[in-house]
PyMOL CGO cylinders between C-alpha atoms (Angstrom):
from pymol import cmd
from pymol.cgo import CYLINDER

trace = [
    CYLINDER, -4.68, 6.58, 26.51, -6.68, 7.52, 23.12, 0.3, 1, 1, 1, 1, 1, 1,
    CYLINDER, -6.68, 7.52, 23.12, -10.08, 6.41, 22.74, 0.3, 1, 1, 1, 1, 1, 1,
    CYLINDER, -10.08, 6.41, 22.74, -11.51, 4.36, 20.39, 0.3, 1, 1, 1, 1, 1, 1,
    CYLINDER, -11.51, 4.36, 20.39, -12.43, 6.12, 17.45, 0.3, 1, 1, 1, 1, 1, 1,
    CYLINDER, -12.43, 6.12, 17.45, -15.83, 4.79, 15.41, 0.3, 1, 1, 1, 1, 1, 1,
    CYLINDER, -15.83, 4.79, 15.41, -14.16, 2.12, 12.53, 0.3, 1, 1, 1, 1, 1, 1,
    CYLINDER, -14.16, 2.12, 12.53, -16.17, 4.45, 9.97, 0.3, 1, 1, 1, 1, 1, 1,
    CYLINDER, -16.17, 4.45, 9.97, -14.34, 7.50, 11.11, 0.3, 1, 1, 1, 1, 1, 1,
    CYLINDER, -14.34, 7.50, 11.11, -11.47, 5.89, 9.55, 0.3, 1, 1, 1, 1, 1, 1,
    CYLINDER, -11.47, 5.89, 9.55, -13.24, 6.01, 6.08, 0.3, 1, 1, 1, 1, 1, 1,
    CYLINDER, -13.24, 6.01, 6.08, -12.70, 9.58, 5.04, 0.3, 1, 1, 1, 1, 1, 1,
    CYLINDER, -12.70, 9.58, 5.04, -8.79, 9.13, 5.93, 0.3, 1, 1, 1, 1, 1, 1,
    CYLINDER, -8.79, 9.13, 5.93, -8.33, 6.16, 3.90, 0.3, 1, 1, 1, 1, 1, 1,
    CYLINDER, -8.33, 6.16, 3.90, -9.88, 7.27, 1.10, 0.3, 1, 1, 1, 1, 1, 1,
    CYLINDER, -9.88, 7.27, 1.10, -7.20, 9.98, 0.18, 0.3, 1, 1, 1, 1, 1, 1,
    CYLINDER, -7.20, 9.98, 0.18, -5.25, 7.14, -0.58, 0.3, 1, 1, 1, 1, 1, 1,
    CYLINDER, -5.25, 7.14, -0.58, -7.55, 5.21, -2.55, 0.3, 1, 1, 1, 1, 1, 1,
    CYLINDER, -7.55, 5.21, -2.55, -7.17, 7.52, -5.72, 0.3, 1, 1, 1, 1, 1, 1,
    CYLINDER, -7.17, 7.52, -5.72, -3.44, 5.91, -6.10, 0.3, 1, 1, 1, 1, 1, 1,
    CYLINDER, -3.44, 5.91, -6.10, -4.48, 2.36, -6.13, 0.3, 1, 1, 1, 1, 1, 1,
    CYLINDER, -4.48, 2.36, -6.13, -5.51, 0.48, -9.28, 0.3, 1, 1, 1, 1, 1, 1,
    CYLINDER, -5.51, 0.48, -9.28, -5.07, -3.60, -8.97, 0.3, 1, 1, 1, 1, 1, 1,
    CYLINDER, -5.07, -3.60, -8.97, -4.85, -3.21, -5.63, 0.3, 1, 1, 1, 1, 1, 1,
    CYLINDER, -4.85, -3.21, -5.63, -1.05, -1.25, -5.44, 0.3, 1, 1, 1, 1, 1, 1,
    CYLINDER, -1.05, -1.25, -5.44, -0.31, 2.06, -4.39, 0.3, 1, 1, 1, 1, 1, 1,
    CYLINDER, -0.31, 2.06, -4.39, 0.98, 3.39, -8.04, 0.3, 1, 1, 1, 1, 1, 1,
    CYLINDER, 0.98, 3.39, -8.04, 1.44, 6.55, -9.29, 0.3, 1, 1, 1, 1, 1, 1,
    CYLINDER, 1.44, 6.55, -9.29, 2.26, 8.40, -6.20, 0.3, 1, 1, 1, 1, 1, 1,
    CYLINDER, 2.26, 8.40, -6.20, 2.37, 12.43, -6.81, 0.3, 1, 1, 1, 1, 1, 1,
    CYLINDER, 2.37, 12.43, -6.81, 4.84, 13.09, -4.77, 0.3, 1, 1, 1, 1, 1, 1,
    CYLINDER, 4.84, 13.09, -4.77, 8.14, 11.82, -3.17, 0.3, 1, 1, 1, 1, 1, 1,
    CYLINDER, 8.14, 11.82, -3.17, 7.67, 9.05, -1.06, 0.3, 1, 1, 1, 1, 1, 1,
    CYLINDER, 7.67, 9.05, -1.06, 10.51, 7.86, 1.34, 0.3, 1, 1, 1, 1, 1, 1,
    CYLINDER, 10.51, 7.86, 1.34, 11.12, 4.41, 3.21, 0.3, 1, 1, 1, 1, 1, 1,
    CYLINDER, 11.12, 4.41, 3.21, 14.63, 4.12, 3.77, 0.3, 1, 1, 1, 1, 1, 1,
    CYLINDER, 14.63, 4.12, 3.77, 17.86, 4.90, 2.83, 0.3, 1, 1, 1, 1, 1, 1,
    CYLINDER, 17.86, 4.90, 2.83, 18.62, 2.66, -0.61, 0.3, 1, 1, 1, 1, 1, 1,
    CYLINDER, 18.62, 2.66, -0.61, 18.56, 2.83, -4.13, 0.3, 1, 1, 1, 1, 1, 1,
    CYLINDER, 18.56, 2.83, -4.13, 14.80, 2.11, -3.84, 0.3, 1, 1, 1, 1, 1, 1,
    CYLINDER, 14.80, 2.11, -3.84, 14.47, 5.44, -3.15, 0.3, 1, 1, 1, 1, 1, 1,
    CYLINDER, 14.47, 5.44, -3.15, 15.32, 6.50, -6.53, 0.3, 1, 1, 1, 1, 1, 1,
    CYLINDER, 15.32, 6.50, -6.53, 12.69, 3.62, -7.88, 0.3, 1, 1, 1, 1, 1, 1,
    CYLINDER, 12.69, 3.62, -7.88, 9.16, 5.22, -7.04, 0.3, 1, 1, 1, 1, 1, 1,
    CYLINDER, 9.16, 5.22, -7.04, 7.95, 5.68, -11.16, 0.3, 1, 1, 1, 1, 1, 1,
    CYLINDER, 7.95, 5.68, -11.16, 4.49, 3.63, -11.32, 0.3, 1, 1, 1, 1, 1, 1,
    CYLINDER, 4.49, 3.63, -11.32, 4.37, 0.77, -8.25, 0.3, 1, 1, 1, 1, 1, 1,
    CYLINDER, 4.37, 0.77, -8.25, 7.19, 1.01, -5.53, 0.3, 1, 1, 1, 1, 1, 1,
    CYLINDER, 7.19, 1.01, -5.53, 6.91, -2.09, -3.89, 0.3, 1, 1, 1, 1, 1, 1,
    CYLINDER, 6.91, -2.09, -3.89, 8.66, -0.99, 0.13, 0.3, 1, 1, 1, 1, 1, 1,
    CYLINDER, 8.66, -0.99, 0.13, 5.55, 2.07, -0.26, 0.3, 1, 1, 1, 1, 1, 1,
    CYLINDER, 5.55, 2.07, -0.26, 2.97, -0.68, -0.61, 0.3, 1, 1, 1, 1, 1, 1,
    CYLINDER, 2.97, -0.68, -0.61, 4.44, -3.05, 1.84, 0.3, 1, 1, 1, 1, 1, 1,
    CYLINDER, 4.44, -3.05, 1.84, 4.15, -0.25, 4.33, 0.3, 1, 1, 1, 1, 1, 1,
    CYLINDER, 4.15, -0.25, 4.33, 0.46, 0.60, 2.55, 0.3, 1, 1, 1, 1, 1, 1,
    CYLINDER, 0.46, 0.60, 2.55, -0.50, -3.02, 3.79, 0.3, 1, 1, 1, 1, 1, 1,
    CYLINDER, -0.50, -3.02, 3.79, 1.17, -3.07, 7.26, 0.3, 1, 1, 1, 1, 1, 1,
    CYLINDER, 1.17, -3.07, 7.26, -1.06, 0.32, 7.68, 0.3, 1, 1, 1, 1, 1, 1,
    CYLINDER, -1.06, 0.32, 7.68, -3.80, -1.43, 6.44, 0.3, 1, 1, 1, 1, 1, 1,
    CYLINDER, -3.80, -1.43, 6.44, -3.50, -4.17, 8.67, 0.3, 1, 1, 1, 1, 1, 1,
    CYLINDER, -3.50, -4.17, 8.67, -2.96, -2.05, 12.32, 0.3, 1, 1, 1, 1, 1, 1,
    CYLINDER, -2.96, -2.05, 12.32, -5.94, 0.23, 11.12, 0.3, 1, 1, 1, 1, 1, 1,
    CYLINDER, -5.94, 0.23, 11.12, -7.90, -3.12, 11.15, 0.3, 1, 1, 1, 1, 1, 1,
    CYLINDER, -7.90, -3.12, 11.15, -6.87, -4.10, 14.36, 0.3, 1, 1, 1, 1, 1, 1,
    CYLINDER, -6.87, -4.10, 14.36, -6.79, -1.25, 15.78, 0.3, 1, 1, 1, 1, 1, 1,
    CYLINDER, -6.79, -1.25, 15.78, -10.44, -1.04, 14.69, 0.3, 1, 1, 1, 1, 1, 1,
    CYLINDER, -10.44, -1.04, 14.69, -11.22, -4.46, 15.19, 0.3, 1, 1, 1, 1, 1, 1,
    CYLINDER, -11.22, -4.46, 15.19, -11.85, -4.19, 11.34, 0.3, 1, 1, 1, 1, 1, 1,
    CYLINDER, -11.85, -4.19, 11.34, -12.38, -7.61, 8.96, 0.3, 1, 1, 1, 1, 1, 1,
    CYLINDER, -12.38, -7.61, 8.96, -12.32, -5.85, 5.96, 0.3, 1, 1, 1, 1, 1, 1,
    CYLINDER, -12.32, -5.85, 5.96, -9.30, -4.00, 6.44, 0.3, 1, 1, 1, 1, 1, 1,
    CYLINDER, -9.30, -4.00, 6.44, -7.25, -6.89, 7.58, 0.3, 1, 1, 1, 1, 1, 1,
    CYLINDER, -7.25, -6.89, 7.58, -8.59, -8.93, 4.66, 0.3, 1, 1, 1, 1, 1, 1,
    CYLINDER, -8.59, -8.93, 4.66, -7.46, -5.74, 2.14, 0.3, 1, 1, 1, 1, 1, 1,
    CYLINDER, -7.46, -5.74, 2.14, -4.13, -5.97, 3.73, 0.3, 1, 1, 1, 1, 1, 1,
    CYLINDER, -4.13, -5.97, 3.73, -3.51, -9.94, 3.33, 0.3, 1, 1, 1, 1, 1, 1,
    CYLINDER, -3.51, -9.94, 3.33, -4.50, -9.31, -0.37, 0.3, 1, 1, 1, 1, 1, 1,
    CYLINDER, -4.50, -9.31, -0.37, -2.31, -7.03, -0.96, 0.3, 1, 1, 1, 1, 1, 1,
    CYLINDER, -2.31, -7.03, -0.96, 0.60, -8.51, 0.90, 0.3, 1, 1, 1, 1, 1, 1,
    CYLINDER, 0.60, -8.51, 0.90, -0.18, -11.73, -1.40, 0.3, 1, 1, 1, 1, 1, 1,
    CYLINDER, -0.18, -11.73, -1.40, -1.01, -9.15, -4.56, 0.3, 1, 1, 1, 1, 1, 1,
    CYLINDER, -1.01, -9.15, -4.56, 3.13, -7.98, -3.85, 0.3, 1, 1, 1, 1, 1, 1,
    CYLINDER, 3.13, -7.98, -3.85, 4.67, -11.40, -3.00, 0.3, 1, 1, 1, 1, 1, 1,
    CYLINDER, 4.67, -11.40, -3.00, 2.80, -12.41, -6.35, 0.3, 1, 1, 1, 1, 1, 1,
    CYLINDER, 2.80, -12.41, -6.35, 4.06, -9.46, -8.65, 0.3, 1, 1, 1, 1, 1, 1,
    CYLINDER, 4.06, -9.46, -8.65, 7.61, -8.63, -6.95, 0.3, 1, 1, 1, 1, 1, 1,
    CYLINDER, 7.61, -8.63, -6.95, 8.95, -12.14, -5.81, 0.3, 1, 1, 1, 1, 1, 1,
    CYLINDER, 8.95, -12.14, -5.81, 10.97, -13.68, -8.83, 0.3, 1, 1, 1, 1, 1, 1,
    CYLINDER, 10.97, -13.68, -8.83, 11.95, -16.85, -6.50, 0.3, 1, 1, 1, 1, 1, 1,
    CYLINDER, 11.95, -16.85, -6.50, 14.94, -15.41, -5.16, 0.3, 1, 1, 1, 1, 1, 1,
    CYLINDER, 14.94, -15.41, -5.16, 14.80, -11.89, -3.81, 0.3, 1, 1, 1, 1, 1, 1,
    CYLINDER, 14.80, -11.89, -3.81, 11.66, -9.22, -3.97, 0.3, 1, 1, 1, 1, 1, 1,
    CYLINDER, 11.66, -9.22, -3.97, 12.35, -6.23, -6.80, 0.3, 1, 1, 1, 1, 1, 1,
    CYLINDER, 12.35, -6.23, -6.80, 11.75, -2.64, -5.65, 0.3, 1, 1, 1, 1, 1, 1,
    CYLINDER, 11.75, -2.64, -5.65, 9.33, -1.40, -8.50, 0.3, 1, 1, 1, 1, 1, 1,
    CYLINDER, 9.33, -1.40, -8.50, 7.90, -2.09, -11.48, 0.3, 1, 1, 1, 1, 1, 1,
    CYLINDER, 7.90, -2.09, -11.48, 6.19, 0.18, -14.35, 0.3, 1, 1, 1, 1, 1, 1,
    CYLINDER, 6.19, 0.18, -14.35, 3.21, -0.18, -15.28, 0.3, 1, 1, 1, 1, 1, 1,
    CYLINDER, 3.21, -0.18, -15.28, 1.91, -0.69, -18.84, 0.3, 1, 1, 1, 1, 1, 1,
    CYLINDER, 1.91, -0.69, -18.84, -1.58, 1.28, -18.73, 0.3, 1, 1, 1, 1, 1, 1,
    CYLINDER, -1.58, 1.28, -18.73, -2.78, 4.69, -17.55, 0.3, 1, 1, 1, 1, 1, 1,
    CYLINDER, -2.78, 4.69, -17.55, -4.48, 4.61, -14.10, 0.3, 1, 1, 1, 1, 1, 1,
    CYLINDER, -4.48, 4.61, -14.10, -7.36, 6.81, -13.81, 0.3, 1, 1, 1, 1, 1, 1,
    CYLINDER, -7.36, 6.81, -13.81, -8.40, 9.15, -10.90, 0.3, 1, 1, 1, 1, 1, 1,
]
cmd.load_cgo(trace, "trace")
């Protein structure tokens, strides 16, 4: 059994990952990022779409795991923010490159 941890404690963890979003996304990523074994993979320039599907399921157990409104909400806008940018009415697409610089 862990204890709970103070929500704001979770803060300072979170916001390493805040210098890679812009619109909302994780974009831009540094360094190799790995979700499973397919040719999305090879698709992580700009927005990878799997990362920031597993960006918002993170998103939304941090928020319940710290009983968190503002988390959860960030993760239901970004699961609609995806569904909006990746869904073409058929199937999602893995990634998608983006047209302007993000700044750190």
């Amino acid at each position: 059994f862990m204890p709970m941890r103070n929500p704001k404690l979770a803060e300072p963890e979170l916001a390493v990952i805040r210098k890679w979003v812009a619109d909302g996304l994780l974009e831009k990523l540094e360094s190799w990022v790995f979700v499973e074994w397919s040719k999305a993979n090879e698709l992580t320039q700009d927005v990878n779409y799997p990362t920031n599907m597993l960006y918002s399921a993170m998103l939304a157990a941090t928020g319940r795991l710290y009983k968190d409104s503002n988390l959860i909400n960030k993760a239901n806008k970004l699961k609609d923010t995806i569904c909006e940018k990746s869904f073409n009415g058929t199937f999602f697409t893995d990634n998608a490159i983006c047209a302007y610089p993000i700044t750190t």
